[in-house]
C-alpha positions as CSV (number, residue, x, y, z in Angstrom):
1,X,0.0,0.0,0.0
2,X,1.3,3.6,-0.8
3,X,3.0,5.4,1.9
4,X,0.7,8.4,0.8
5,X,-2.6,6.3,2.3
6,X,-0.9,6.4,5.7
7,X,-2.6,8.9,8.3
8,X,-2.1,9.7,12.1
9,X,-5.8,10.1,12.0
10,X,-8.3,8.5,9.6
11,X,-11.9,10.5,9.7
12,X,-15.4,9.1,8.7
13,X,-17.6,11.8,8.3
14,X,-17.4,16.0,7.8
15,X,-20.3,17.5,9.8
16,X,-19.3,19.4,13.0
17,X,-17.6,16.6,14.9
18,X,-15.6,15.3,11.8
19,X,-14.8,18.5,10.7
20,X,-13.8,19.6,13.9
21,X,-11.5,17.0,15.0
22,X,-9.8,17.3,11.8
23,X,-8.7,20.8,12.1
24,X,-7.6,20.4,15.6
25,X,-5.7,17.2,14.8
26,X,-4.4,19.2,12.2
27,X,-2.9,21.8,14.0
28,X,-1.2,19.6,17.2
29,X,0.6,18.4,13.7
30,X,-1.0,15.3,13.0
31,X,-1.8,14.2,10.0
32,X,-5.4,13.5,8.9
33,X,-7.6,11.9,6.3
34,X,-11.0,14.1,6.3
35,X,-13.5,11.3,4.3
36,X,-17.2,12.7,3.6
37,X,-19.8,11.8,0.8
38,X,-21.4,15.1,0.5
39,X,-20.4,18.8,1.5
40,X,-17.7,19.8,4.1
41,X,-19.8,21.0,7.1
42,X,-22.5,18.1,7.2
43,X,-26.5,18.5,8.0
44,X,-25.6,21.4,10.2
45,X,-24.6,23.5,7.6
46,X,-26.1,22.4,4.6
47,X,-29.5,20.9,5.8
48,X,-29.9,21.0,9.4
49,X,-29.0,24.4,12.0
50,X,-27.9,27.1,9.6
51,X,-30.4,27.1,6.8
52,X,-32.9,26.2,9.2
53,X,-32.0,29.4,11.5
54,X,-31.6,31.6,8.3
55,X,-35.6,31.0,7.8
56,X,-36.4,31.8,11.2
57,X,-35.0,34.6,11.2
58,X,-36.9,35.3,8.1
59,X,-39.7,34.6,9.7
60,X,-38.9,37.2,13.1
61,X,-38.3,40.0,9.9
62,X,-42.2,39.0,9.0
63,X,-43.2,39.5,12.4
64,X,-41.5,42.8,13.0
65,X,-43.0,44.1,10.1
66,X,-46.6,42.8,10.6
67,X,-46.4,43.9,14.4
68,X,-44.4,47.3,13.3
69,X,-47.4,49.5,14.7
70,X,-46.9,48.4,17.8
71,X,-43.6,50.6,18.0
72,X,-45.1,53.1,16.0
73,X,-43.4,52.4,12.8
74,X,-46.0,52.1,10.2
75,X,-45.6,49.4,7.7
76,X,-47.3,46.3,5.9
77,X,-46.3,43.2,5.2
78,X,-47.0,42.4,1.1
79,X,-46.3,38.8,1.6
80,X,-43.2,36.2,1.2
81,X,-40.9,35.9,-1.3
82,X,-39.9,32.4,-0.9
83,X,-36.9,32.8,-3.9
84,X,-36.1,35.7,-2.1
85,X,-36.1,33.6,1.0
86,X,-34.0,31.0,0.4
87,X,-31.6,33.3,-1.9
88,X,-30.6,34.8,1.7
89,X,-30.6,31.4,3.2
90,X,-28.5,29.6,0.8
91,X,-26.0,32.8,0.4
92,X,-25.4,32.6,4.6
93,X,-24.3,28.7,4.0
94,X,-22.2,29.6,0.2
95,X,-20.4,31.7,2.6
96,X,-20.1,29.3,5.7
97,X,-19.2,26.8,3.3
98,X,-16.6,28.4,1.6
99,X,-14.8,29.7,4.9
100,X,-14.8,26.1,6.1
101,X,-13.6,25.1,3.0
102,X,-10.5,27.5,3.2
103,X,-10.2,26.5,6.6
104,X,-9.8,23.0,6.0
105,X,-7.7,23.4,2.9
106,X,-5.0,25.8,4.6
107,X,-4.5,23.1,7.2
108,X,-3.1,20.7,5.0
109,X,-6.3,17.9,5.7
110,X,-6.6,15.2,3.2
111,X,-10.0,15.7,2.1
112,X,-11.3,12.6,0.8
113,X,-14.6,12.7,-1.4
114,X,-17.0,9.2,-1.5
115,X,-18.4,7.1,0.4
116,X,-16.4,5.6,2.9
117,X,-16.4,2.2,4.9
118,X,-14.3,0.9,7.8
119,X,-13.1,-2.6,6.6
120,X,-10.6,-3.1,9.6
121,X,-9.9,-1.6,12.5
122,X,-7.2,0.9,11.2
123,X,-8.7,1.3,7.5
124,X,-11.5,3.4,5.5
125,X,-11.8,2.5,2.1
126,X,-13.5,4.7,0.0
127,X,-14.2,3.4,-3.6
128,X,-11.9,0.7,-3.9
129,X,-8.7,3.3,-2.2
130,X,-7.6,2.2,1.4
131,X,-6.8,4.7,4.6
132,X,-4.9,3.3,7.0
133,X,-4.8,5.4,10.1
134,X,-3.3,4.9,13.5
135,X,-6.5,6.4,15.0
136,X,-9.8,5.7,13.2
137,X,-12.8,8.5,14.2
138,X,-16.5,7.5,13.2
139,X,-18.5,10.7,12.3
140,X,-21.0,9.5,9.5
141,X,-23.7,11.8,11.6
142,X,-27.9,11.6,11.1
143,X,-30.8,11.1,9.0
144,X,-34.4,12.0,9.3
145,X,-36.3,9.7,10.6
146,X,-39.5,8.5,9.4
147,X,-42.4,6.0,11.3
148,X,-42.7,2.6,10.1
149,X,-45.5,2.4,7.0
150,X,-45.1,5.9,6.8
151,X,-43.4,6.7,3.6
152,X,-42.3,10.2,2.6
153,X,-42.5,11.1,-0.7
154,X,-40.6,14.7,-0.7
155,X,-43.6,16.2,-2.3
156,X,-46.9,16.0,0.3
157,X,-45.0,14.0,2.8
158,X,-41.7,15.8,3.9
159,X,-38.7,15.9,6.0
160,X,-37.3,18.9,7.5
161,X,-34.7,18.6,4.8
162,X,-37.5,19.0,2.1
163,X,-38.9,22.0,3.9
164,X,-35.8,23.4,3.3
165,X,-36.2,24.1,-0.4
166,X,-39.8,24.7,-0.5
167,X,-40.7,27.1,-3.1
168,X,-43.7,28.3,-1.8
169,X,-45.7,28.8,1.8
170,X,-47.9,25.9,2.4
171,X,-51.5,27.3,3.0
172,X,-51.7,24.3,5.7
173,X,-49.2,21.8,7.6
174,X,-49.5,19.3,9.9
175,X,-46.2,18.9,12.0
176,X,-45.9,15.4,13.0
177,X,-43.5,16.1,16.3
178,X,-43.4,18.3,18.9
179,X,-39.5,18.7,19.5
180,X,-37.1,20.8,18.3
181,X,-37.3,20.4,14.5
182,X,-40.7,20.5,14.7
183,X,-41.5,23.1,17.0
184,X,-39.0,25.3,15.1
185,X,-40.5,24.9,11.5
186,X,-44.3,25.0,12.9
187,X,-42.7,29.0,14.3
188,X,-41.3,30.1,10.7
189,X,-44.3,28.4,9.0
190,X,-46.7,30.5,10.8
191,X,-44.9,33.4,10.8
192,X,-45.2,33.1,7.2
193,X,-49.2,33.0,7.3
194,X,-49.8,29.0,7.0
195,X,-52.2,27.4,9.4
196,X,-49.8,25.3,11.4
197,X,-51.2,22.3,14.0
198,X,-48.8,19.9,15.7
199,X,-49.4,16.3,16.6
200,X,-47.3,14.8,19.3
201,X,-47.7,11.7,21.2
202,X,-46.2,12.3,24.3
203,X,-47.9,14.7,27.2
204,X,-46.5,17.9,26.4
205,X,-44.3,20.0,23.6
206,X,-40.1,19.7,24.4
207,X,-40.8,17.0,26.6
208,X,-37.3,16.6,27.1
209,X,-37.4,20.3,28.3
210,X,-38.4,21.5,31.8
211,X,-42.2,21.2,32.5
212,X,-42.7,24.9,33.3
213,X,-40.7,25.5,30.1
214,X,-42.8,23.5,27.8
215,X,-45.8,25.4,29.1
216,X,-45.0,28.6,28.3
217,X,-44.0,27.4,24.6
218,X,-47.9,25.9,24.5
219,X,-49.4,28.4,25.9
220,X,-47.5,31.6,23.7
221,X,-47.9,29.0,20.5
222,X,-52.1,29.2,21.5
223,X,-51.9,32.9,21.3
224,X,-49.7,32.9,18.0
225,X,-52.9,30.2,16.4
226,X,-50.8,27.1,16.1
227,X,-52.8,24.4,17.6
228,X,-50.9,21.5,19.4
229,X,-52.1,18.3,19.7
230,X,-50.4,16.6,22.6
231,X,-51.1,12.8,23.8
232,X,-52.3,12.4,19.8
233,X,-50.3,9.6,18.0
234,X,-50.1,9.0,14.4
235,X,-52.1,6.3,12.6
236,X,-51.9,6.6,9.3
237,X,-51.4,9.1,5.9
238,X,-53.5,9.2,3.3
239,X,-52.3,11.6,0.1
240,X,-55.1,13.5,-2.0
241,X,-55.2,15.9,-4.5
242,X,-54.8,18.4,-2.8
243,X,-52.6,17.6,0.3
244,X,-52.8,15.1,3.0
245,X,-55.2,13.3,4.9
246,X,-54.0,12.4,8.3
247,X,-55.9,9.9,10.7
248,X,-54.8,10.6,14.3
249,X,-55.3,8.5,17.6
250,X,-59.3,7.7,18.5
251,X,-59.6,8.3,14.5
252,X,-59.7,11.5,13.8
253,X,-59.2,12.9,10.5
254,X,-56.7,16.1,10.0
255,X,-56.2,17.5,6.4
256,X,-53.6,20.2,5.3
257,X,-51.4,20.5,2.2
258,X,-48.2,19.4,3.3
259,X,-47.3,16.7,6.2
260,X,-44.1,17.6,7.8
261,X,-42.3,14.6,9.2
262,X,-40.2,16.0,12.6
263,X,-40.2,12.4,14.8
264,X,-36.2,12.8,15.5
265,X,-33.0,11.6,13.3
266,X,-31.3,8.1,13.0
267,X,-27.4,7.5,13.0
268,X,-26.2,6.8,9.8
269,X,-24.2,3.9,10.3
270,X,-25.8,1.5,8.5
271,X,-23.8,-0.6,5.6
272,X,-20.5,1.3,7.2
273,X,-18.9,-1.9,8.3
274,X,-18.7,-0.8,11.8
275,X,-20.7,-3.6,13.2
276,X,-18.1,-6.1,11.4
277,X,-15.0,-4.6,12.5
278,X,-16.8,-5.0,16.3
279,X,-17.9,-1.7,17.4
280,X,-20.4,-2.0,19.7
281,X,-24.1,-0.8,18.7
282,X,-27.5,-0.5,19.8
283,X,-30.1,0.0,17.5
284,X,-27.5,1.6,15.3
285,X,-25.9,4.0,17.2
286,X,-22.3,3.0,17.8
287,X,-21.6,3.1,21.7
288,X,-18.5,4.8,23.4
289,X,-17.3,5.7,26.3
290,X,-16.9,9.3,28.4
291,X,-13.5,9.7,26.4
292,X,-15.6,9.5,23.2
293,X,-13.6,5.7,22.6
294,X,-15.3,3.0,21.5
295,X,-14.8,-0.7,22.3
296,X,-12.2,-1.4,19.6
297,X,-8.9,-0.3,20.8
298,X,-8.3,3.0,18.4
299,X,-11.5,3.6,16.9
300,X,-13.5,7.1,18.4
301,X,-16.9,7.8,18.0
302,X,-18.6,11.0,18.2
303,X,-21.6,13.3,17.0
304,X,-24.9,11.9,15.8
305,X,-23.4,8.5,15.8
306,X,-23.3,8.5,19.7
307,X,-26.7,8.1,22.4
308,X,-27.1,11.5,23.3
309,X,-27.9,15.1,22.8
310,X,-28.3,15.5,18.9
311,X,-26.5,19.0,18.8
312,X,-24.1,20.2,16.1
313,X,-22.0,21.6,19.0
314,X,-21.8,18.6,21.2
315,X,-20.3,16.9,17.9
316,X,-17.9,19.7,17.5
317,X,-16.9,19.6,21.5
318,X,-16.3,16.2,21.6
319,X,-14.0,16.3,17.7
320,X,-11.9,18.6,19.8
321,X,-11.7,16.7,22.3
322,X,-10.9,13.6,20.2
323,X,-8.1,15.1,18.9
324,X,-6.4,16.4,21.7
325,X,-6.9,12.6,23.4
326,X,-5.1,11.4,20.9
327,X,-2.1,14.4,20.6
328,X,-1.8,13.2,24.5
329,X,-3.2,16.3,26.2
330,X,-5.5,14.3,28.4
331,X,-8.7,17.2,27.9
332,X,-11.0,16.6,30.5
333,X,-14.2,14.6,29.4
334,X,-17.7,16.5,28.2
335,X,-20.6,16.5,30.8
336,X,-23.7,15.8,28.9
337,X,-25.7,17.9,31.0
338,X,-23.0,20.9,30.9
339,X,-23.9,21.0,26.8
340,X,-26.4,24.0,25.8
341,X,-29.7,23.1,24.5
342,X,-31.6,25.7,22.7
343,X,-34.7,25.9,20.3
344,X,-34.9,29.0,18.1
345,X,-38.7,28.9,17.7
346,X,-40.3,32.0,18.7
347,X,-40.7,32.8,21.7
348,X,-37.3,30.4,22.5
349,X,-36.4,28.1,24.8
350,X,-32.5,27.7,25.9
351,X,-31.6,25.6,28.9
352,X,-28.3,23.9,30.3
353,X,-28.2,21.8,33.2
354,X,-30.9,19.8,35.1
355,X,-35.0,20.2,35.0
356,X,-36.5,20.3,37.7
357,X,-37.9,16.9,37.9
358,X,-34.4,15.3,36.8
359,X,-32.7,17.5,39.7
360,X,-35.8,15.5,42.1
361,X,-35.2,12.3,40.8
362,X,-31.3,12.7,41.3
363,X,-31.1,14.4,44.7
364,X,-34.6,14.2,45.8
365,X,-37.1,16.4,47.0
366,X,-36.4,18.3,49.7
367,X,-32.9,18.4,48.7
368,X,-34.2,20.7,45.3
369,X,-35.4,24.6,44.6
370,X,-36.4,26.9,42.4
371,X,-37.1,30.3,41.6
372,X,-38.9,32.1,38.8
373,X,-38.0,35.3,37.4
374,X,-40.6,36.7,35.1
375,X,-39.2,38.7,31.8
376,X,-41.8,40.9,32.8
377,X,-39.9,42.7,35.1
378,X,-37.1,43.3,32.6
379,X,-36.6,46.2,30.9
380,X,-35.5,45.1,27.6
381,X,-38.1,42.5,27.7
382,X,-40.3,45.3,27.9
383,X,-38.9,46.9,24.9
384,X,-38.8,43.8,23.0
385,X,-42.4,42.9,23.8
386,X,-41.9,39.2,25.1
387,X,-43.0,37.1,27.6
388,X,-40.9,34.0,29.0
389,X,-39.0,33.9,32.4
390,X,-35.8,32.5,34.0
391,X,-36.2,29.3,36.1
392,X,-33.4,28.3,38.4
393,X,-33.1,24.9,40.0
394,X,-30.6,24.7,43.0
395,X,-29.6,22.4,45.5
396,X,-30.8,23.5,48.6
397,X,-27.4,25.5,50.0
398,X,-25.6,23.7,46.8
399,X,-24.9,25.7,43.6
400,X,-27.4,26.1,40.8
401,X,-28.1,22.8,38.6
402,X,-30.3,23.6,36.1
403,X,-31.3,27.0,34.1
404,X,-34.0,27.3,32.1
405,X,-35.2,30.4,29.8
406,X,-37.8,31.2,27.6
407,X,-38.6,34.4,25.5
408,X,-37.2,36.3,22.3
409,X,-33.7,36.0,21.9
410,X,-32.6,33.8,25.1
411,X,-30.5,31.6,23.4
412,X,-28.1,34.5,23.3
413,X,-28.0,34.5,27.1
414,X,-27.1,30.4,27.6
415,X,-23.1,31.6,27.1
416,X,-23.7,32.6,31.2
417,X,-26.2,30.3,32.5
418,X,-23.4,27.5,30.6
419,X,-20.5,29.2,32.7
420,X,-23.1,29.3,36.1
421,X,-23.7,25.2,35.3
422,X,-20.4,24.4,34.5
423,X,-18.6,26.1,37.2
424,X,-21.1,24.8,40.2
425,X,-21.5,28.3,41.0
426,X,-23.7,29.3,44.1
427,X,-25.8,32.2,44.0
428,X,-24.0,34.3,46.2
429,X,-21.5,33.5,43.2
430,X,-23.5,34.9,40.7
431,X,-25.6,37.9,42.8
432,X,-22.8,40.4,42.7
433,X,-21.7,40.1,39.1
434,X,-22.7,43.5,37.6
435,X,-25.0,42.8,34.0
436,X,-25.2,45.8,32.0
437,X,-28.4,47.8,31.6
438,X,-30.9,47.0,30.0
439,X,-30.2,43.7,29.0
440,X,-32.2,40.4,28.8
441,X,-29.1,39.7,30.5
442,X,-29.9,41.2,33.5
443,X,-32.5,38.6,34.3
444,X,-30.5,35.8,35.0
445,X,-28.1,38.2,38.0
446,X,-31.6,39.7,39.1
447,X,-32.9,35.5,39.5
448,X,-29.8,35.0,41.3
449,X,-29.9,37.9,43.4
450,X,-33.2,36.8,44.3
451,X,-31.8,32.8,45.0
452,X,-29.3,34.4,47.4
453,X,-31.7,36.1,49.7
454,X,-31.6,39.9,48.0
455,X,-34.7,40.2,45.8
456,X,-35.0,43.4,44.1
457,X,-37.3,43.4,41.3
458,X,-38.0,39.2,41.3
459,X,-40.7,37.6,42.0
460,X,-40.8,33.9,43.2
């Protein structure tokens, strides 16, 4: 075999963990094989995060302008320019794309185009060519994910990757999924006038979100006219003429013109070779350890391959961390529950940490509280015109374990509420930080002020 095919680190895969372990490998000056089917940057960039963010806010430009009288700006909304729309979308990704592919180039990565397969425990091959490295990583990422006898068609019967390049607004949608995906496309499609109901079979919306948080999504969701149909299962699909006929738990009958498929994304691992080289799986997702290894000695997992948060930066976290196990630097492993979690639906929801009912189950009861803060006593809130709150969840005399935000714009406030997890900070930690004025910002010191016994303007 050519010396040439010889790597310090062979990659499977180019989304945000792939991508991301390469250029870090790359500059602790190892060499590295970068293999990916499709465009460098993954479904992050190209179908998933970016494109999907560059429509919402699309979507919070509609709103402005509808709601512009409220400020005393008069304007009118003429309607949406869907070419326009995705022009805008697809030039922010052209440009992401390119910068990554400068980035990658400039570091001297072997970027290997195809398909690849692991057909031993040191080698991809990728159309007939082997890569032999001394440290395989398995980064082949996600698909989305239908129900069984429910086939989607990519015309009435979509995935989130279909709505993507829609040329049109639907007049009607049925979003089958109440998480993240489709919570967030249910937002954009009604900012852009469609008539928007969700069906989701478990209790509540973001049921993997705090309970108080969920309920503020439902309830500002009702006041925006997108009707959520929680505890309703899927039966069947029925395509017409016009649209879709969906038949729902206790058999009733919803119809709308596009079905939007949002039920959560498989690993894409299947046909890989992994489970014949060994790797451990479980129902396709390839299991590793805290130090992102898998069971074969040399072979790494991380991303969407791995049980877990699906979240472009929990992929790119852990290819850093790859890389820098296998320079030697020892990085200290990724808490799961230290990652940021955020939904970009409007209003949003951005959390890190605990819920309060996982913080019960872990340290009991009487060992847990919380405090609200409502965003109505914030002054930029004020000026913004949402609603949401901060929720804190502390051990009693302990540092805070969970925060939990909802309202326009708090994802932009997880970077602190991350540091406040991460760092087991107290309250009395947090209370005399100074937060600039006025801020959305200023809600999470005003919460913690409040948690260490000096309320000003919160209300528990």
């Amino acid at each position: 075999m050519a010396e040439a095919n010889h790597f310090d680190v062979v990659i499977l895969g180019a989304g945000s963990g792939g991508y991301a372990c390469a250029l870090r490998a790359a500059q602790l000056g190892l060499s590295v094989a970068l293999v990916e089917k499709g465009n460098l940057g993954g479904t992050c960039l190209h179908v998933g995060c970016i494109p999907t963010k560059a429509l919402l806010h699309a979507a919070e430009i509609a709103d402005s302008t509808r709601e512009a009288g409220q400020f005393g700006v008069r304007a009118s909304l003429e309607g949406i320019d869907m070419a326009g729309v995705n022009a805008y979308k697809d030039g922010v990704v052209q440009r992401l794309f390119k910068g990554l592919t400068g980035l990658i180039t400039g570091r001297g990565i072997t970027v290997v185009t195809g398909t690849g397969r692991l057909v031993a425990r040191d080698t991809v091959e990728v159309d007939g060519t082997a890569y032999v490295g001394k440290h395989v990583v398995l980064a082949s990422g996600s698909y989305a994910r239908s129900l069984p006898g429910l086939e989607v068609d990519g015309e009435k019967v979509i995935t989130s990757e279909h709505a993507l390049t829609l040329d049109r607004v639907p007049a009607s949608v049925i979003v089958l999924g109440g998480g993240v995906i489709g919570c967030e496309f249910a937002s954009v499609w009604r900012s852009f006038g469609a008539d928007v109901t969700i069906v989701e079979a478990l209790p509540r919306l973001m049921a993997a979100e705090d309970a108080d948080s969920s309920k503020q999504l439902e309830r500002a969701f009702r006041k925006r006219k997108i009707k959520a149909l929680t505890g309703t299962s899927f039966t069947s699909v029925e395509t017409t003429d016009t649209g879709v006929k969906v038949t729902v738990s206790e058999g009733s009958v919803l119809e709308a013109e596009l079905l939007l498929v949002a039920v959560g994304r498989g690993p894409v691992t299947d046909g890989l070779g992994y489970d014949e080289q060994g790797v451990a799986m479980d129902r396709g997702f390839v299991l590793a350890d805290e130090r992102c290894r898998t069971n074969v000695a040399g072979i790494f997992a991380v991303g969407d391959i791995v049980p877990g948060l699906q979240l472009a930066h929990r992929g790119f976290a852990q290819g850093i961390f790859v890389a820098e196990e296998i320079a030697g630097l020892a990085p200290v492993p990724i808490e799961e529950a230290g990652i940021p979690r955020v939904t970009y639906s409007d209003p949003e929801l951005a959390s890190v940490g605990l819920t309060e009912a996982q913080a019960v189950e872990q340290h009991g009861q009487d060992a847990v509280t919380t405090l609200v803060y409502d965003l109505g006593g914030n002054g930029k809130s004020q000026i913004l015109k949402t609603q949401g709150s901060v929720k804190l969840v502390r051990k009693v005399d302990g540092p805070v374990i969970g925060v939990h935000l909802v309202g326009a714009r708090v994802g932009e406030l997880i970077g602190e509420a991350q540091l406040i997890y991460n760092w087991e900070a107290f309250p009395a930690d947090v209370a005399p930080l100074v937060h600039a004025h006025p801020t959305q910002n200023e809600a999470l010191g005003e919460a913690h002020l409040a948690l260490a016994g000096k309320p000003l303007h919160a209300h528990s």
